[in-house]
C-alpha positions in Angstrom: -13.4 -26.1 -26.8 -16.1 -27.7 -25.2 -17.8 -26.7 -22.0 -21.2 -28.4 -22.2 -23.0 -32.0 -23.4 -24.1 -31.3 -26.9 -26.9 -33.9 -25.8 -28.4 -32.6 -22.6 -26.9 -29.3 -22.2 -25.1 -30.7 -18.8 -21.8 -29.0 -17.6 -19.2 -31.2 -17.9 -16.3 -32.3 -15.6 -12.9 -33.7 -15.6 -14.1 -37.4 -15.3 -16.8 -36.6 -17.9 -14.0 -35.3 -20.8 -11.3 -38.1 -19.1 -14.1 -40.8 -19.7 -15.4 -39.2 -23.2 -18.6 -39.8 -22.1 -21.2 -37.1 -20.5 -22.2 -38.8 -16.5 -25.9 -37.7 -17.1 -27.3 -38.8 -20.2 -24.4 -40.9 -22.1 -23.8 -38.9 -25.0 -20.6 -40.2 -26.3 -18.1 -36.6 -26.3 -16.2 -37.6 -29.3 -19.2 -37.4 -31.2 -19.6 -33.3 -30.5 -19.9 -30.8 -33.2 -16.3 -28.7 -33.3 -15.4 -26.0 -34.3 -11.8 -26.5 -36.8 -9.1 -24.1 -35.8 -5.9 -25.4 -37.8 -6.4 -22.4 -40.3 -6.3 -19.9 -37.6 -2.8 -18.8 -37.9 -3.2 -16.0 -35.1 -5.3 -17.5 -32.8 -3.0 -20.8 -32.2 -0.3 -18.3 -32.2 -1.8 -16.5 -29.1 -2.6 -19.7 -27.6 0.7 -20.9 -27.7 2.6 -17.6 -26.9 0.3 -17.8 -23.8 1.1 -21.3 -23.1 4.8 -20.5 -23.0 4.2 -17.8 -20.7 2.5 -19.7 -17.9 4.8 -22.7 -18.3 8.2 -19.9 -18.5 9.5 -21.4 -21.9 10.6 -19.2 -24.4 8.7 -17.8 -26.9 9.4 -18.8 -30.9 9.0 -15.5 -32.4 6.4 -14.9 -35.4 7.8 -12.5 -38.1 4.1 -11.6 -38.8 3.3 -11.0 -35.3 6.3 -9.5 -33.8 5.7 -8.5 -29.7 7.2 -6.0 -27.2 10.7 -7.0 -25.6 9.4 -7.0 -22.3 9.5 -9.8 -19.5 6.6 -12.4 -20.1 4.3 -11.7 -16.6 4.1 -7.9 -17.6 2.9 -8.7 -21.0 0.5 -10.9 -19.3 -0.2 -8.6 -17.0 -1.4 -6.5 -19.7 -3.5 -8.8 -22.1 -5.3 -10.2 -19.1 -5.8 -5.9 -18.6 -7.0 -5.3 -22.4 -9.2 -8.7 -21.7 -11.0 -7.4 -19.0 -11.8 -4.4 -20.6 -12.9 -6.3 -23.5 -15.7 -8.1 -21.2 -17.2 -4.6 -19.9 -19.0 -4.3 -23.2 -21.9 -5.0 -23.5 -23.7 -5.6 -27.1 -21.1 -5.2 -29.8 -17.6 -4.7 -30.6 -16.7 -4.8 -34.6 -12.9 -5.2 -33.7 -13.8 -8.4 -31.9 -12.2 -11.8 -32.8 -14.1 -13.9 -35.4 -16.5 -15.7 -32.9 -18.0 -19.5 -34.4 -21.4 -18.6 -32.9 -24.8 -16.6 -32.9 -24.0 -14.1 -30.0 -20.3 -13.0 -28.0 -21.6 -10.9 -25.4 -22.7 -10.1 -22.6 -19.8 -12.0 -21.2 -19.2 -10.1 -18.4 -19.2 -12.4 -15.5 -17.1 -15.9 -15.2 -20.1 -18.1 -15.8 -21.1 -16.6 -19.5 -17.0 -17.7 -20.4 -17.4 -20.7 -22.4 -13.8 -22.0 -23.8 -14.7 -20.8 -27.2 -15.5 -17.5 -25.1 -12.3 -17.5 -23.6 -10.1 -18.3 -26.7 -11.8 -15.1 -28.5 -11.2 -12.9 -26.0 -7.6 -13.6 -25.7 -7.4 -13.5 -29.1 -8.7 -10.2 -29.5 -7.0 -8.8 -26.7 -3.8 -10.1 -28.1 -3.9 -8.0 -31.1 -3.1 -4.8 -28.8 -0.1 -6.3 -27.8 1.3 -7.2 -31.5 3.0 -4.8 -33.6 3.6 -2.7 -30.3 2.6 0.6 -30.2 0.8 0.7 -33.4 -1.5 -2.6 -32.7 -2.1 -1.1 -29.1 -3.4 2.2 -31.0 -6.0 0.2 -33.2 -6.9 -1.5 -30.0 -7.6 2.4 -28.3 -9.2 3.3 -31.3 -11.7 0.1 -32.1 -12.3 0.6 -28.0 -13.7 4.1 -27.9 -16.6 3.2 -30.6 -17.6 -0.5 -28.6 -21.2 -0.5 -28.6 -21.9 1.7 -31.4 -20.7 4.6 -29.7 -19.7 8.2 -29.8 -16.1 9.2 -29.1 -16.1 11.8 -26.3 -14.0 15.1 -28.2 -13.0 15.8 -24.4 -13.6 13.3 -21.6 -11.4 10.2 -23.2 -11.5 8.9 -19.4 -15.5 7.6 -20.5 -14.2 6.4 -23.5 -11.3 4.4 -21.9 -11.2 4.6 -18.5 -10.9 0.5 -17.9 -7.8 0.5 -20.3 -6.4 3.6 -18.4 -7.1 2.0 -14.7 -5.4 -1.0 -15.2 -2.1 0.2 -16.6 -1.6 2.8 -13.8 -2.6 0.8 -11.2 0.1 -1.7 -12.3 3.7 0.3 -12.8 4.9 -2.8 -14.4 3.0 -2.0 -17.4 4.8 1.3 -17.2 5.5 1.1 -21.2 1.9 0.4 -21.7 1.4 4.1 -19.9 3.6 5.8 -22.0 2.5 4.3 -24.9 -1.0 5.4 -23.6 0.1 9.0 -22.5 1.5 9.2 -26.1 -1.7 8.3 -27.7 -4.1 11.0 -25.6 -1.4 13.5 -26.5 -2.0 13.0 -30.1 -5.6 13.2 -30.1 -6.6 15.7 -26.5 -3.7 17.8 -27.1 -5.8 21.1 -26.3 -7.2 18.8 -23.0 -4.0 17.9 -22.1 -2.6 21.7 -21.5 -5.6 22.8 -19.6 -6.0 19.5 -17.0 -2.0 18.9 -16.9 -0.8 19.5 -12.9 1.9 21.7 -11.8 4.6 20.0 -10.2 6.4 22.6 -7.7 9.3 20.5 -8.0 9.6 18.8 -11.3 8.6 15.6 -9.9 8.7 13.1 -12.6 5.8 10.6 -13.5 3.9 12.2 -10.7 0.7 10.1 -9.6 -1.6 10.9 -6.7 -1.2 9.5 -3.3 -4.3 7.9 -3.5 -3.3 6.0 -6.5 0.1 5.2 -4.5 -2.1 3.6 -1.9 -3.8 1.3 -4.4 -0.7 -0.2 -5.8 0.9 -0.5 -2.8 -2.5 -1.9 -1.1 -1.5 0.7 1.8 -3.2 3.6 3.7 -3.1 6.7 3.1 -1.4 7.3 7.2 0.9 4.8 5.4 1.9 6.4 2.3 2.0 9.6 4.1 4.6 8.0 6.7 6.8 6.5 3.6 7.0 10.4 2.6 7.5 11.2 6.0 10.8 9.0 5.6 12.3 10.5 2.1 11.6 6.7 0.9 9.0 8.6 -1.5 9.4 12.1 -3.0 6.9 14.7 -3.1 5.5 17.3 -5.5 5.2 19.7 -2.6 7.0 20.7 0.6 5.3 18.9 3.7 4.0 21.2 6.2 4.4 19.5 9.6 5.1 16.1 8.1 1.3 16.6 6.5 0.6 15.5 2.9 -2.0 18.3 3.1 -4.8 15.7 3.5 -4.2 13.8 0.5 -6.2 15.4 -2.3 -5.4 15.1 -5.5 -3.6 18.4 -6.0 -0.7 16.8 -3.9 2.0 14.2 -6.0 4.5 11.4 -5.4 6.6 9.7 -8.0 5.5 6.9 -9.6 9.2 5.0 -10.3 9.5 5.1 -6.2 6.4 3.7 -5.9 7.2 1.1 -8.3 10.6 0.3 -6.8 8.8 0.1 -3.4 6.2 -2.9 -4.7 8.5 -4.1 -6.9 11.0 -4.6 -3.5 8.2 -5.4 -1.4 6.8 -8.1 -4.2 7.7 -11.0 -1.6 6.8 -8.6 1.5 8.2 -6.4 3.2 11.6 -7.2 5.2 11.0 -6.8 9.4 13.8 -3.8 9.0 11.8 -1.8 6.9 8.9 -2.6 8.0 10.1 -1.5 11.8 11.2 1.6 10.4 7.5 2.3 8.6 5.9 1.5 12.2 9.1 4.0 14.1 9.9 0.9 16.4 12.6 -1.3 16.9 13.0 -4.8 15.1 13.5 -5.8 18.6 9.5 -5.1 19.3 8.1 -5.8 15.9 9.2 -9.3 16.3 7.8 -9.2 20.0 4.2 -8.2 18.5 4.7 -11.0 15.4 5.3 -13.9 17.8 2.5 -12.7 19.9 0.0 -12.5 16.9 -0.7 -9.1 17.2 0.6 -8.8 13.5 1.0 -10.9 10.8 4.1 -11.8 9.3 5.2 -14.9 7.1 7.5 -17.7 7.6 10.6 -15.7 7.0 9.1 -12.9 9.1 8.2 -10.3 6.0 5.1 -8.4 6.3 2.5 -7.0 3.9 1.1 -3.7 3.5 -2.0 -4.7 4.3 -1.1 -6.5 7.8 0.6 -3.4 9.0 -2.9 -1.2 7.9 -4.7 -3.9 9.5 -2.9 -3.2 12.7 -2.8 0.3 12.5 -6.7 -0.2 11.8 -7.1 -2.3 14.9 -5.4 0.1 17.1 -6.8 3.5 16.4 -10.5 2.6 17.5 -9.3 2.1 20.7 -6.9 4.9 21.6 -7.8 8.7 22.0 -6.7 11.5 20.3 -6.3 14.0 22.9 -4.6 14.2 26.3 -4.7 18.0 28.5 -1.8 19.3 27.9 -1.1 21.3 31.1 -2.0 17.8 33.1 1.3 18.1 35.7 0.8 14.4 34.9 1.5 13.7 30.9 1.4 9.7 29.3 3.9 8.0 29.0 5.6 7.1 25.7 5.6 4.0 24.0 9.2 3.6 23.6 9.8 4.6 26.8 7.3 2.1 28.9 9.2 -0.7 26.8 12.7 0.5 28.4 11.1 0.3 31.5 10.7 -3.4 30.9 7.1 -4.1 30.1 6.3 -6.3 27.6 5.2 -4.4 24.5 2.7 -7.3 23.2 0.7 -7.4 26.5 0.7 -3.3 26.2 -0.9 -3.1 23.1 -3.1 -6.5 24.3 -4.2 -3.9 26.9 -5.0 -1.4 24.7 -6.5 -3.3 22.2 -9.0 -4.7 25.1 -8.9 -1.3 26.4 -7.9 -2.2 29.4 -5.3 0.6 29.8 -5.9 4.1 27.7 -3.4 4.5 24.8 -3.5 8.4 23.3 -3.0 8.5 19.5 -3.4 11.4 17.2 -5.3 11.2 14.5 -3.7 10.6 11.0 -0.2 9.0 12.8 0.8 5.8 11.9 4.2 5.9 14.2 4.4 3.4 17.3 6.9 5.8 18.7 3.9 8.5 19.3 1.8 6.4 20.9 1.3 7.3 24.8 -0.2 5.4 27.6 -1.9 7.2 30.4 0.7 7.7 33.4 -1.9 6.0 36.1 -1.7 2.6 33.6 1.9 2.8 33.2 2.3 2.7 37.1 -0.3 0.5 37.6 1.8 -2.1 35.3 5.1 -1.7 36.9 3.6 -2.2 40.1 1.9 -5.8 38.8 5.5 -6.2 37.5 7.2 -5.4 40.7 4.7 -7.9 42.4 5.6 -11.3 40.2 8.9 -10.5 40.3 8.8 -10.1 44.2 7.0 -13.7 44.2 9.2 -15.0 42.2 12.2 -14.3 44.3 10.3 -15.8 47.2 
């Protein structure tokens, strides 16, 4: 529990507590005020539940202090949540751990944590998790009056928006939602019939695209594209493969996006990734090896590699092409059959050094077009070498 020299105030560092002694003045470490924690049932009980967490041993239940049956890194996931929230406040919080000092907050940033700091706040965010829902219920309620203040009698998003964010931006914690749902219900039931959306199709668990982006760290071209595909379902028809600009009036189910992160944990396999990009495996691989895109060892890619690309690429296509030109790009997927390389294509656009055509809002390979001059341009280079070659 100790963070500083109790003689000079100096931060201390591994050699300092491995030597007992602090490296600046000499104060001897043993000798350092603590603070005794052997009668603090519940707080050694938290540190050790925690403890078994991180090191994957299995927990010795507490009849006093029972938890939710759920796997150990989503109950993690949501104390380090309810932690968090607890360091957004800002002067006082009566629900708070007992703290062996003059002042707890502001501790908002990672240089006010002090161990002592650190073992209240875990404390104290442990007790949402005990006695599960009811414990996570005193937690929601002690929340909404931090800082000495006013429950909101209609906009519970002020009075616990942190909480809220955190559980739906993590489906894991998908109990903790319904737990959460469950409590608003109980207490914004009037709120609840006015603001609830209509679902045209009975979509369950229906979250907004946008929120399907952040949990997937995807686009929205992206997200659109995985609707596009039936991998996601949607709370509305699309009308020419449109999401209808992605406002918030527009739904996708929140168990498929789960399934797709909870699949995708690792990264996403080359197959479905080619299928997300509308390209062979065949050319994805071409553009990994090449750089272009970023994969890992065993050739899985992120969401955030393929936006990245996408990204890179728009910027230096255009959107438009006359469409009674005699003359009309070429394809894609069609200048690969005809043997060019489709790494030193996209090299070419990206330098624009060839004109690639690219609508707006696509996120398919397959409707990319390269201007017909370029394309013949390239086979003629390609004729050339070859013809050198032969020589």
């Amino acid at each position: 529990m100790v963070s500083k020299c109790f003689g000079c105030g100096q931060p201390l560092g591994i050699t300092d507590l491995l030597k007992t002694r602090c490296s600046k003045c000499g104060f001897n470490l043993t000798q350092t005020p603590v603070s005794d924690l052997t009668g603090d049932e519940f707080g050694l009980f938290t540190q050790a539940v925690i403890r078994s967490w991180l090191l994957e041993q299995p927990v010795s239940p507490h009849p006093a202090y029972p938890l939710p049956d759920y796997p150990a890194s989503t109950l993690y996931m949501l104390l380090d949540g309810l932690r968090l929230a607890i360091m957004k406040i800002r002067r006082t919080w009566d629900y708070l751990y007992p703290f062996p000092g003059d002042s707890f907050f502001p501790c908002s940033n990672q240089d006010s944590l002090t161990p002592a700091k650190i073992y209240v706040l875990y404390a104290a965010a442990f007790k949402g998790l005990v006695n599960w829902p009811q414990g996570f219920y005193e937690f929601l309620n002690a929340y909404r009056v931090r800082d000495g203040r006013q429950p909101s009698k209609a906009n519970f998003s002020k009075d616990l928006g942190s909480v809220y964010m955190w559980i739906n931006n993590h489906p894991q914690c998908r109990f903790a939602r319904e737990a959460y749902d469950q409590y608003i219900a109980n207490r914004y039931p009037a709120l609840l019939r006015v603001n609830k959306p209509t679902i045209q199709n009975n979509l369950p668990d229906p979250i907004s695209p946008p929120q399907a982006v952040r949990i997937l760290r995807a686009s929205e071209v992206i997200v659109e594209r995985l609707a596009q595909m039936g991998w996601l379902t949607t709370s509305r028809e699309l009308k020419d493969g449109k999401l209808f600009h992605f406002n918030y009036s527009n739904w996708v189910s929140e168990v498929e996006v789960a399934e797709l992160q909870q699949k995708w944990v690792n990264g996403i396999p080359m197959a479905d990734a080619a299928k997300v990009m509308d390209i062979s495996e065949a050319t994805l691989l071409r553009l990994i090896d090449a750089g272009l895109i970023e994969a890992n060892v065993d050739k899985r890619l992120s969401c955030e590699a393929i936006t990245g690309f996408i990204n890179k690429l728009k910027p230096n296509t255009r959107g438009w092409f006359p469409r009674r030109h005699p003359q009309q790009p070429v394809p894609f997927d069609e200048v690969i059959s005809r043997g060019l390389d489709p790494a030193e294509v996209m090299r070419l656009i990206l330098a624009k050094e060839i004109r690639g055509y690219w609508f707006g809002g696509e996120s398919r390979l397959s409707r990319l077009k390269i201007h017909y001059q370029d394309v013949e341009e390239l086979m003629s280079n390609v004729q050339r070498i070859k013809s050198c070659d032969d020589r």
